[in-house]
MDTraj code that builds the backbone (N, CA, C; nanometers):
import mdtraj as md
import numpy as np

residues = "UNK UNK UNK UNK UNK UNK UNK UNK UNK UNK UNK UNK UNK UNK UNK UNK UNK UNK UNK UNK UNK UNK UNK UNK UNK UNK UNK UNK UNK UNK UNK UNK UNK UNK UNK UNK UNK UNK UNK UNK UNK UNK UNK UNK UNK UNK UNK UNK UNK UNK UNK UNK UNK UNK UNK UNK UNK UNK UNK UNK UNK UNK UNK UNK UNK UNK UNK UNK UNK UNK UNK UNK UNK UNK UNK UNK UNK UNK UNK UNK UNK UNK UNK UNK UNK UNK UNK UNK UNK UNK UNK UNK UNK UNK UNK UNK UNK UNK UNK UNK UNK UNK UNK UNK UNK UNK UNK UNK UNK UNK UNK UNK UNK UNK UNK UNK UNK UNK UNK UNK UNK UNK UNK UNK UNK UNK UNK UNK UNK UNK UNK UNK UNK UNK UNK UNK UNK UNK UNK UNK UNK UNK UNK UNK UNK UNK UNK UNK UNK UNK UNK UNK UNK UNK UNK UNK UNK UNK UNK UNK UNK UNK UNK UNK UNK UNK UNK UNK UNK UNK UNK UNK UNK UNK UNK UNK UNK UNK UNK UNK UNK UNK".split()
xyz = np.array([
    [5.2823, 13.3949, 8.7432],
    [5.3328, 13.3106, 8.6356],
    [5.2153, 13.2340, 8.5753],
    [5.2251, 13.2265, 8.4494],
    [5.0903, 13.1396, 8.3890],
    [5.1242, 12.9903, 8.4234],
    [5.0313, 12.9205, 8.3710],
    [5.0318, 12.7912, 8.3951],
    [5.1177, 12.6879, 8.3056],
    [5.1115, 12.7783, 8.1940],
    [5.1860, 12.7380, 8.0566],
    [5.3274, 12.7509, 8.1143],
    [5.4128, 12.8486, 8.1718],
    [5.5274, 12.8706, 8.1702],
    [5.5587, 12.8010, 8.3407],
    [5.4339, 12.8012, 8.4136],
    [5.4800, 12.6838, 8.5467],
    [5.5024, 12.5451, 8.4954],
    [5.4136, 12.4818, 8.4306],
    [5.4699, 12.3727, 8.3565],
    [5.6152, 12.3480, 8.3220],
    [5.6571, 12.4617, 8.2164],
    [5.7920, 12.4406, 8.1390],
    [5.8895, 12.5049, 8.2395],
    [5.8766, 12.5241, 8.3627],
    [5.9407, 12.5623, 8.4362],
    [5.9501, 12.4412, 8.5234],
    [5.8646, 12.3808, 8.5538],
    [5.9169, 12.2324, 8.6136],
    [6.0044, 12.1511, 8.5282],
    [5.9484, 12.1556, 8.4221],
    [5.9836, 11.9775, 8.3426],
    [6.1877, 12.1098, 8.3727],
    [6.2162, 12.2023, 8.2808],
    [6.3116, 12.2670, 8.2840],
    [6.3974, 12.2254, 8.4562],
    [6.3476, 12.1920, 8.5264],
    [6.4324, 12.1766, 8.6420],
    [6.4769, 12.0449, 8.6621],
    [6.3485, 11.9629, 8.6299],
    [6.3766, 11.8335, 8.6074],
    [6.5129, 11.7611, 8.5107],
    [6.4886, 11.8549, 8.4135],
    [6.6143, 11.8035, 8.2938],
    [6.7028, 11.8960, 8.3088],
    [6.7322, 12.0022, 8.4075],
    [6.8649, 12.0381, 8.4365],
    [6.8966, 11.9277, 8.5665],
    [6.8382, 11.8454, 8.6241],
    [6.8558, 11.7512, 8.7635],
    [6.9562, 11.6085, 8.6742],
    [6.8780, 11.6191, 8.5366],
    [6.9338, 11.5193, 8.4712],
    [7.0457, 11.4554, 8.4965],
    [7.1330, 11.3307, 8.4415],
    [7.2703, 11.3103, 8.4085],
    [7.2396, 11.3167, 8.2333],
    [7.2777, 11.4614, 8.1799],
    [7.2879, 11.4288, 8.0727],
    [7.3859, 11.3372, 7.9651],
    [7.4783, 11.2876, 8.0257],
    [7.5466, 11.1884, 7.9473],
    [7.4762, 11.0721, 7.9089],
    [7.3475, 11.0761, 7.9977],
    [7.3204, 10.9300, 8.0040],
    [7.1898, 10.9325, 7.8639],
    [7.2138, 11.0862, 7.8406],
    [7.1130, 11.0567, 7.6618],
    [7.2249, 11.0182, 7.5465],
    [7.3521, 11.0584, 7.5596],
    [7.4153, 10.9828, 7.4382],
    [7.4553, 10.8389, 7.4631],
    [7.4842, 10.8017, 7.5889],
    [7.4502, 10.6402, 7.6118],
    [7.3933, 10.5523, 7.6283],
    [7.2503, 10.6036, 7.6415],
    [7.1221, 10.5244, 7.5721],
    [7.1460, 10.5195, 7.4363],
    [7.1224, 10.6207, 7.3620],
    [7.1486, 10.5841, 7.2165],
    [7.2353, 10.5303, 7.1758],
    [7.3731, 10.5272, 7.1756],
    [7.4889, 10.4198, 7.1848],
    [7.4084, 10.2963, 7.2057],
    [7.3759, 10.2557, 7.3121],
    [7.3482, 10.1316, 7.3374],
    [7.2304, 10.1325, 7.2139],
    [7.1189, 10.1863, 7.2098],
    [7.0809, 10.1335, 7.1136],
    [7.1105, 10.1138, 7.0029],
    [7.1881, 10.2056, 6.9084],
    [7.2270, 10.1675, 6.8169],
    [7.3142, 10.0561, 6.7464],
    [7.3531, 9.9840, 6.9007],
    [7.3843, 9.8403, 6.8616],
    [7.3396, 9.7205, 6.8233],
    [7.3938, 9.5983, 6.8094],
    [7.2996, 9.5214, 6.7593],
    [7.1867, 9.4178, 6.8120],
    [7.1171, 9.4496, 6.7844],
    [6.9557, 9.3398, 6.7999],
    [6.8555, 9.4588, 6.7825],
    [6.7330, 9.4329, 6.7701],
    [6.6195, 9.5336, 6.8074],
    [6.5929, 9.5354, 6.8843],
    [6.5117, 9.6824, 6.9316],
    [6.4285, 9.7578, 7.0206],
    [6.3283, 9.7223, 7.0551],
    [6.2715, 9.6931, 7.1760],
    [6.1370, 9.6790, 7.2178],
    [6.0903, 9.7782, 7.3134],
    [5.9694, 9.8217, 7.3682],
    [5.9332, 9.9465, 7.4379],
    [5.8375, 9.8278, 7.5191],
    [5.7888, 9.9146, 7.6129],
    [5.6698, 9.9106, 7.7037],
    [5.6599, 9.9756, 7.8302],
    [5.5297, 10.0157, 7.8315],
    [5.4898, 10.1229, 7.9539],
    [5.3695, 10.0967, 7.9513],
    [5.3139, 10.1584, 8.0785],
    [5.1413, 10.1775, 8.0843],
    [5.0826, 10.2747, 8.0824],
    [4.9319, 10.3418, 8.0155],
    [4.8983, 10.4252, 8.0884],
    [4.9672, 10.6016, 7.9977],
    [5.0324, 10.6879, 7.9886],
    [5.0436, 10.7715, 7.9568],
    [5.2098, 10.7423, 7.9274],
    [5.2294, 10.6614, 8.0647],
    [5.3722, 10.6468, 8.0043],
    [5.4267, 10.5431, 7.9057],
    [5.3072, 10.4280, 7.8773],
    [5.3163, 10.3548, 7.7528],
    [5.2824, 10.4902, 7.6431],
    [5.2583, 10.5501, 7.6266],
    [5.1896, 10.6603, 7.5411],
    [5.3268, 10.6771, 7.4820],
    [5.4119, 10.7327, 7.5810],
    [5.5440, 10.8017, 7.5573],
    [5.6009, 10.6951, 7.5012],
    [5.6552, 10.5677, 7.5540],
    [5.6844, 10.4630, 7.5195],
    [5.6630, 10.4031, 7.3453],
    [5.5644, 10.4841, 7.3269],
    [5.5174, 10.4518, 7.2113],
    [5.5544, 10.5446, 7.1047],
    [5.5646, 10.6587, 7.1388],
    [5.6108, 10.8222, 7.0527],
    [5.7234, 10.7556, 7.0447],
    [5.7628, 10.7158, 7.1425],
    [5.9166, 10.7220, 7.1214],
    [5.9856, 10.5914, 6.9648],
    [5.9174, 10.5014, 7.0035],
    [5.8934, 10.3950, 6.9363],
    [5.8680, 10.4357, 6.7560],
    [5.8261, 10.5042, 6.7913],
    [5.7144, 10.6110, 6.6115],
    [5.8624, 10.6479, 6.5514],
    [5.9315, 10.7399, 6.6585],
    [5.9911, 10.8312, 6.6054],
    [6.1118, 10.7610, 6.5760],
    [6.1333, 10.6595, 6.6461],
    [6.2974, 10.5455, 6.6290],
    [6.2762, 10.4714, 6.5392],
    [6.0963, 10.4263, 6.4646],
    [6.1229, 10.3612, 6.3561],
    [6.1625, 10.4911, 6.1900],
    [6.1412, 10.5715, 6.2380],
    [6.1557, 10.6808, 6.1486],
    [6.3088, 10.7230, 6.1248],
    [6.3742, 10.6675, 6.2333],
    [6.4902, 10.6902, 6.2319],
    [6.5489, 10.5683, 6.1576],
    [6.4857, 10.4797, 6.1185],
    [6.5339, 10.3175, 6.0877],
    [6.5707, 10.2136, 6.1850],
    [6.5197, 10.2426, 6.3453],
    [6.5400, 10.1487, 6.3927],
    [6.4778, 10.0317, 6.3845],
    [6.4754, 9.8969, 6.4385],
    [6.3530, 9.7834, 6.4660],
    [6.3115, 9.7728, 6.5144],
    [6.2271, 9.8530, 6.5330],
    [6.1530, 9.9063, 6.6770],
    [6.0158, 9.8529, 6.7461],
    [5.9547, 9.7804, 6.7840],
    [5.8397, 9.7073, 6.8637],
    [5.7555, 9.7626, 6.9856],
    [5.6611, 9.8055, 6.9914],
    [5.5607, 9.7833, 7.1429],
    [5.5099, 9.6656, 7.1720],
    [5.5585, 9.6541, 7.2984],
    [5.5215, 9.5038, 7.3569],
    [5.3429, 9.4964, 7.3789],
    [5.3452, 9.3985, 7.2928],
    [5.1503, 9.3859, 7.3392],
    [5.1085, 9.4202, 7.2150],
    [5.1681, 9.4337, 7.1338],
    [5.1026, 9.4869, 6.9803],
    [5.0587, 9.3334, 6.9126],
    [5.0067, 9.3198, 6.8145],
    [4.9250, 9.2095, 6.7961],
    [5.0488, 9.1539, 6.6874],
    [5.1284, 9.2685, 6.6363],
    [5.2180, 9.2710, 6.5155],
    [5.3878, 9.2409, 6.6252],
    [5.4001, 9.2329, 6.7278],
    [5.5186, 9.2309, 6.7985],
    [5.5809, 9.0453, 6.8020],
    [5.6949, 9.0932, 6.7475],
    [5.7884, 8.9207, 6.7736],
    [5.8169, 8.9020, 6.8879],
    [5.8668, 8.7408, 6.9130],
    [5.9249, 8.7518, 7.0376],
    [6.0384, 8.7843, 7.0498],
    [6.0963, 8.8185, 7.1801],
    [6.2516, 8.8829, 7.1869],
    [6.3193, 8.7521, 7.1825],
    [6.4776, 8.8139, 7.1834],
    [6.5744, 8.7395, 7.1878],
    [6.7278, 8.8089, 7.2659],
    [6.7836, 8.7418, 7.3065],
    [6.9144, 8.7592, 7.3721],
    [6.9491, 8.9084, 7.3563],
    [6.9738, 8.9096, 7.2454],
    [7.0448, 9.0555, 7.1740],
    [6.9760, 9.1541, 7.1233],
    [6.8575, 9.1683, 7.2055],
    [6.7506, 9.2541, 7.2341],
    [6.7458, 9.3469, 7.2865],
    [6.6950, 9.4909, 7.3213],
    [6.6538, 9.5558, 7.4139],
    [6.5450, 9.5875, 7.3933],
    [6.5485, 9.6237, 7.5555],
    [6.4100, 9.6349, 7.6213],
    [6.3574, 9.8269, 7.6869],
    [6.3270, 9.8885, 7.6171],
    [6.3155, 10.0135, 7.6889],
    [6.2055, 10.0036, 7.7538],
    [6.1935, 9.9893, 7.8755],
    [6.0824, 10.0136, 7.9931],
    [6.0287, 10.1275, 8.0361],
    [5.9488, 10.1904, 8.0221],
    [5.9302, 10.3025, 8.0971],
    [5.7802, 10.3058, 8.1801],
    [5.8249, 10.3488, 8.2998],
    [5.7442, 10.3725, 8.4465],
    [5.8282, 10.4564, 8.5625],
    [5.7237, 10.5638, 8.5956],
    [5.7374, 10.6189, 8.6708],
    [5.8200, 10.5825, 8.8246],
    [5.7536, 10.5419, 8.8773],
    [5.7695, 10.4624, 8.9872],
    [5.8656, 10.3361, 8.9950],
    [5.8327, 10.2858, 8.8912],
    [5.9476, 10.1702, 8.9101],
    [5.8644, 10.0322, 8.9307],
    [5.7214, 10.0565, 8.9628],
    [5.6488, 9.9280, 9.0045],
    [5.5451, 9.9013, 8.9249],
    [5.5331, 9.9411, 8.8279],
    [5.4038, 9.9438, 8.7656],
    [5.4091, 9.7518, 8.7295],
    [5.3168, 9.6551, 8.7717],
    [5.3351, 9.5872, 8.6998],
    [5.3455, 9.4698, 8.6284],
    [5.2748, 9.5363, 8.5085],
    [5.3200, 9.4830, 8.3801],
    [5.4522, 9.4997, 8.3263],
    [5.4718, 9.5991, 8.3493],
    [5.5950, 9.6896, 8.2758],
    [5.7310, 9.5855, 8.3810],
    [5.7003, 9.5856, 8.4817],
    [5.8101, 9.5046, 8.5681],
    [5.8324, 9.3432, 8.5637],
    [5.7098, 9.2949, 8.4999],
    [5.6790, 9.1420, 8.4410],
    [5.7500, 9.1338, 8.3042],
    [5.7412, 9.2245, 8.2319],
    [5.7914, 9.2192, 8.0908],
    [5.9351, 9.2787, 8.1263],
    [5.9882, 9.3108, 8.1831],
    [6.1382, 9.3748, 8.2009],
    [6.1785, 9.2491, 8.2836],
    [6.1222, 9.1333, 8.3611],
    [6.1947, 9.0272, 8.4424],
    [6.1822, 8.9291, 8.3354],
    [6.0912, 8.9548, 8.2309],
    [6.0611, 8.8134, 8.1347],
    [6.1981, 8.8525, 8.0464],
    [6.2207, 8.9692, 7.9688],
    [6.3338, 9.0212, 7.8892],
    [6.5012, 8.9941, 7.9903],
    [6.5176, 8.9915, 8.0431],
    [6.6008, 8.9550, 8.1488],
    [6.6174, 8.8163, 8.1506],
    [6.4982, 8.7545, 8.1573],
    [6.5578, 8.5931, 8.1313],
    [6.5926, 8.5473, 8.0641],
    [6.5588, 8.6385, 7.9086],
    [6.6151, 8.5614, 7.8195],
    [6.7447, 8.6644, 7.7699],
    [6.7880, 8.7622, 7.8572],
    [6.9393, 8.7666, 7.8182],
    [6.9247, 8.9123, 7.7375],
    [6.8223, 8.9988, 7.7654],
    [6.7983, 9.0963, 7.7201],
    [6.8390, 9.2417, 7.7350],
    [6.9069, 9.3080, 7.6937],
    [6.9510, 9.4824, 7.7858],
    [6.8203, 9.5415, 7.7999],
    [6.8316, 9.6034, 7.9801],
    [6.6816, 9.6436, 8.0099],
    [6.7205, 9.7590, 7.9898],
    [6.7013, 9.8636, 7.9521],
    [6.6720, 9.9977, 7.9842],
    [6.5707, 10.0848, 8.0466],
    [6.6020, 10.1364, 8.1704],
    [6.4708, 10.1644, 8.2531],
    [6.4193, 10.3200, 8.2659],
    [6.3430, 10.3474, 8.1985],
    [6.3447, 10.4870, 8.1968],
    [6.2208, 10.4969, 8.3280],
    [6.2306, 10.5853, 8.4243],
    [6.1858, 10.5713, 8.5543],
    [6.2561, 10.6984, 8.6878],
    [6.1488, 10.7479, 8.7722],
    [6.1663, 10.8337, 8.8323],
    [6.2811, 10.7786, 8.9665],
    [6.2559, 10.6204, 8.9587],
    [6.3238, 10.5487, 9.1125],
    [6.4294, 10.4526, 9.0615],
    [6.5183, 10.4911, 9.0400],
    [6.6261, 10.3784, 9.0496],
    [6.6826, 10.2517, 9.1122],
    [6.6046, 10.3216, 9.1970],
    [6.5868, 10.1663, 9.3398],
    [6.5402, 10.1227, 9.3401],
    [6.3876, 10.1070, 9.2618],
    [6.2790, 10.0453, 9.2548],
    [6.3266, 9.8987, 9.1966],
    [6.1979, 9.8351, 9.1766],
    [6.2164, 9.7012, 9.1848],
    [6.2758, 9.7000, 8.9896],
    [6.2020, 9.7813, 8.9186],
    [6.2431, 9.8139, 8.7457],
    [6.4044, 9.8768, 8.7739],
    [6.4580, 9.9467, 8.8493],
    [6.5470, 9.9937, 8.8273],
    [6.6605, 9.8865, 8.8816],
    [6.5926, 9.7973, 8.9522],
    [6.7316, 9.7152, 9.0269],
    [6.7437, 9.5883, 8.9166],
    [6.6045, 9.5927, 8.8170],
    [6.5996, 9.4506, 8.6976],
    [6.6821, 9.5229, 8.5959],
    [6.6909, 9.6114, 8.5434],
    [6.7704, 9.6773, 8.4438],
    [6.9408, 9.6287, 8.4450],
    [6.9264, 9.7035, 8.2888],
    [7.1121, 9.6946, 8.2822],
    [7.1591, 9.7966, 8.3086],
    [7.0535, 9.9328, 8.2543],
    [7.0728, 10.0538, 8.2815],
    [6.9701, 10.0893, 8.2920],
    [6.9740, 10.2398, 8.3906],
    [6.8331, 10.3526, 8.4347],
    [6.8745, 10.4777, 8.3760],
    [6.7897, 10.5091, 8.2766],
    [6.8110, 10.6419, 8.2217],
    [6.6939, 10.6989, 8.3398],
    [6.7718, 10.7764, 8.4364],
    [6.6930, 10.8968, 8.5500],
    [6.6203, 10.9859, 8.5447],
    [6.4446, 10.9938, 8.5448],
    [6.4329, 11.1452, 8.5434],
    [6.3559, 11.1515, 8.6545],
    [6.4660, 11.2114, 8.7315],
    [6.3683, 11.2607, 8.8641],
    [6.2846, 11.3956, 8.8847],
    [6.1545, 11.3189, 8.8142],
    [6.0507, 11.3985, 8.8139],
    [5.9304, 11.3385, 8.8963],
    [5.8017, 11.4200, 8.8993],
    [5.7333, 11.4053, 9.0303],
    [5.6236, 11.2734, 8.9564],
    [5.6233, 11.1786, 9.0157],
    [5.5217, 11.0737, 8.9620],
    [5.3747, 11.1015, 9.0758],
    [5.2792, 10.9818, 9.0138],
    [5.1686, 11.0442, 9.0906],
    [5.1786, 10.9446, 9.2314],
    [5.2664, 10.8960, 9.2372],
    [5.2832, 10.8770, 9.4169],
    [5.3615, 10.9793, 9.4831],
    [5.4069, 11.0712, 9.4347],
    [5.4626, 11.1848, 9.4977],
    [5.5878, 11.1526, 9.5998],
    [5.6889, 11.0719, 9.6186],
    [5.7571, 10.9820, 9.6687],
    [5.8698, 11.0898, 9.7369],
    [5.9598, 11.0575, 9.8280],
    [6.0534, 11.1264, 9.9144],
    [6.1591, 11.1824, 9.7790],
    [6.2029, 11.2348, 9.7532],
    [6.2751, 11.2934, 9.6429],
    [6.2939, 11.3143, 9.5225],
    [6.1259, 11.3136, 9.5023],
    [6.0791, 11.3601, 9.3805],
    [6.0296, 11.5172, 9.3389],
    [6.0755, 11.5482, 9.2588],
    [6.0426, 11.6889, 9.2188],
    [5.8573, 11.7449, 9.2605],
    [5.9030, 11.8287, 9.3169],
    [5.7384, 11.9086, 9.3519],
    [5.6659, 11.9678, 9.2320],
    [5.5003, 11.9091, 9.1924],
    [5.4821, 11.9587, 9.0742],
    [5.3424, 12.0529, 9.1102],
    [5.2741, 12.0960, 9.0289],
    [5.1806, 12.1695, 9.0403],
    [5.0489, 12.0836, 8.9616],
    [5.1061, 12.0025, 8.8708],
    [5.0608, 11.9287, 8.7588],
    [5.0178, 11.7783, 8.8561],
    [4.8567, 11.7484, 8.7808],
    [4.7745, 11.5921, 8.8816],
    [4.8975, 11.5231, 8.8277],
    [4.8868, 11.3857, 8.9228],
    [4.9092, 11.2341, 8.8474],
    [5.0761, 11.2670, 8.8332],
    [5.0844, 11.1858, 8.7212],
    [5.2080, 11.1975, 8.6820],
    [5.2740, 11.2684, 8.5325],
    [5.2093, 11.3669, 8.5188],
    [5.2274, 11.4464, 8.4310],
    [5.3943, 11.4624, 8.3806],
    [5.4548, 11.5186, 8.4702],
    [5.5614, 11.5769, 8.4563],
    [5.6751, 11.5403, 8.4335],
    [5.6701, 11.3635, 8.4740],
    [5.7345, 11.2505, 8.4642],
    [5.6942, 11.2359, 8.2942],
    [5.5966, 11.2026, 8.2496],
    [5.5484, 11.1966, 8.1300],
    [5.6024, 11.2884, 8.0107],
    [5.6027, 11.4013, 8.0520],
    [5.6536, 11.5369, 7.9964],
    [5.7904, 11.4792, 7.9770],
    [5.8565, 11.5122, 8.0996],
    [6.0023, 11.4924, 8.0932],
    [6.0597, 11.3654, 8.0064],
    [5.9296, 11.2211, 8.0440],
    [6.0341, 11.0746, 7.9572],
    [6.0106, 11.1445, 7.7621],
    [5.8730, 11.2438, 7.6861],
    [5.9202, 11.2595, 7.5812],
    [6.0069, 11.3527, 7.5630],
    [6.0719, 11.4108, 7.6266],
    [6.1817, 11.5341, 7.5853],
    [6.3027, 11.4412, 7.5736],
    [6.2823, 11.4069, 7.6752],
    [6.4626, 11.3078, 7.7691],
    [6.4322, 11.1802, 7.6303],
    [6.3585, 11.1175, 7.5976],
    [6.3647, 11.0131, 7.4841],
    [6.3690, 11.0470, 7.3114],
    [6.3307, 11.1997, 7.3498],
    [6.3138, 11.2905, 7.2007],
    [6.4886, 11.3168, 7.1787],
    [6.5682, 11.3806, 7.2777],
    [6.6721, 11.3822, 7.2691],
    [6.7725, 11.2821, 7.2502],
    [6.6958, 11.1356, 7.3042],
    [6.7921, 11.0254, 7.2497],
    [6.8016, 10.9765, 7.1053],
    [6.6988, 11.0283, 7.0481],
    [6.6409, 10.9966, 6.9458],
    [6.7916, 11.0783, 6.8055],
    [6.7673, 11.2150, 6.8812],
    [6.8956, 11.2946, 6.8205],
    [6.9916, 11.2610, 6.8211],
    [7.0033, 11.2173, 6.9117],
    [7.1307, 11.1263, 6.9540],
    [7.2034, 11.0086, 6.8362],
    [7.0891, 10.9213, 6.8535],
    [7.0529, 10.7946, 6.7531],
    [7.0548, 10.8557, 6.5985],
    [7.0152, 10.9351, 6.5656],
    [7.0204, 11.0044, 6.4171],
    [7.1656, 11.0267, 6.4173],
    [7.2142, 11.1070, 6.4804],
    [7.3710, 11.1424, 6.4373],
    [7.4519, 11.0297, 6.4007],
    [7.4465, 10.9456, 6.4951],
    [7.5085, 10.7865, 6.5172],
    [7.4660, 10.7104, 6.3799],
    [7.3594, 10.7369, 6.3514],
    [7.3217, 10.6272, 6.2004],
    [7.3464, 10.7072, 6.1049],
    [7.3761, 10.8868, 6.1202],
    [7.3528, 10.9812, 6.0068],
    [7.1886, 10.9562, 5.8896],
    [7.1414, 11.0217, 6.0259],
    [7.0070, 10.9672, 5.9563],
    [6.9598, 11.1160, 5.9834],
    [6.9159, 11.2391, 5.8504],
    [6.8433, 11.3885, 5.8995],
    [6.7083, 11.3493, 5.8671],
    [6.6721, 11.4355, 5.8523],
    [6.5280, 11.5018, 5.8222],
    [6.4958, 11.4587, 5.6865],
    [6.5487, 11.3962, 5.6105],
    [6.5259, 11.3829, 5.5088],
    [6.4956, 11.2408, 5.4747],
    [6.6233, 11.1540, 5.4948],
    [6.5864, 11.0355, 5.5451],
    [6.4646, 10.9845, 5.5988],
    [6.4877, 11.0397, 5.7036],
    [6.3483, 11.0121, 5.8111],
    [6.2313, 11.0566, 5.8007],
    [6.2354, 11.1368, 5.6771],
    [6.0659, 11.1561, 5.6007],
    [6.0657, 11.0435, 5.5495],
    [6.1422, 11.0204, 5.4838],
    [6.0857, 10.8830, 5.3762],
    [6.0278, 10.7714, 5.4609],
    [6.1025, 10.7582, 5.5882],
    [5.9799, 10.6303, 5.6515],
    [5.9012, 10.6819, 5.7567],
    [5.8335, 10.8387, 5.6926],
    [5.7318, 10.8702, 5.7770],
    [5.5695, 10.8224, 5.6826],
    [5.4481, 10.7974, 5.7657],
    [5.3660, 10.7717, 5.6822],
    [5.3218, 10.8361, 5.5411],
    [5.2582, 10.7656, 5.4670],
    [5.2097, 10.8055, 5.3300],
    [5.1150, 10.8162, 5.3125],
    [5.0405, 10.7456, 5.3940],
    [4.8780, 10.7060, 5.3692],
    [4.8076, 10.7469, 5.4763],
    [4.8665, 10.8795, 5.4904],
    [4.7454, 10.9657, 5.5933],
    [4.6778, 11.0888, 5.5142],
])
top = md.Topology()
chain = top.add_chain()
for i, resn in enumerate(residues, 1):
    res = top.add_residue(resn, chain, resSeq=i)
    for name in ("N", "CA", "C"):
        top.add_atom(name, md.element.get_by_symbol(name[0]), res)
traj = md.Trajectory(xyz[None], top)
């Protein structure tokens, strides 16, 4: 098997392990009211951030925490977290700070038990292999935490679809608030 198709043969096991219901009820929840905030570290702030790109394209109000341009939250906020592990943290400082002030956490994360998954309102699950390699995490072939990474943009790409149907927002729409000035 090539390496190309061992890859898409993991993340593929990973998101059949899924609860897929839990991509149209992330988006539900987001599409309610207050804005969006993200944060992750590391590759999985990366994702955190695609994801972020692609939800303001959709018309959400969408924020990365730590941006020089980011407000502060409020009550009727959410918070999409994403980390592997569950401990990264910054990512677990900013999900207990959003929490105090009354915030929906959303924890996108390989451990549900973890200390991010027990601060949340909800854990969108992908049990995929992080780079601590932990008791019931998917076996990868891929360093670090690749596959986890892989899997949070598919599993957040699909919420995203999700979120479009819900606002009726296509491809067309969502060019118009894609950049201009590239």
């Amino acid at each position: 098997m090539s390496k190309l198709k061992a890859v898409l043969s993991e993340i593929d096991a990973v998101l059949d392990r899924m609860d897929t219901g839990a991509i149209a009820d992330t988006a539900e929840k987001l599409a309610g009211e207050g804005r969006i905030f993200v944060v992750g570290e590391g590759r999985s702030g990366l994702m955190a951030k695609s994801f972020a790109m692609r939800m303001m394209h959709l018309g959400a109000e969408i924020f990365a925490v730590g941006e020089t341009i980011t407000p502060s939250m409020a009550a009727e906020d959410t918070l999409v977290a994403v980390s592997g592990s569950g401990t990264t943290k910054n990512v677990l400082w900013v999900a207990e700070r959003a929490k105090e002030l009354g915030c929906r956490i959303i924890a996108v994360t390989a451990n549900g038990q973890s200390p991010l998954g027990e601060c949340a309102t909800d854990v969108l699950h992908l049990p995929a292999a992080t780079k601590y390699r932990r008791e019931g995490e998917a076996a990868s072939i891929q360093p670090l935490g690749s596959l986890f990474d892989q899997c949070v943009h598919l599993a957040l790409d699909a919420v995203c679809l999700e979120y479009a149907a819900l606002r009726d927002v296509d491809h067309h729409r969502a060019f118009q608030k894609h950049s201009n000035v590239e």
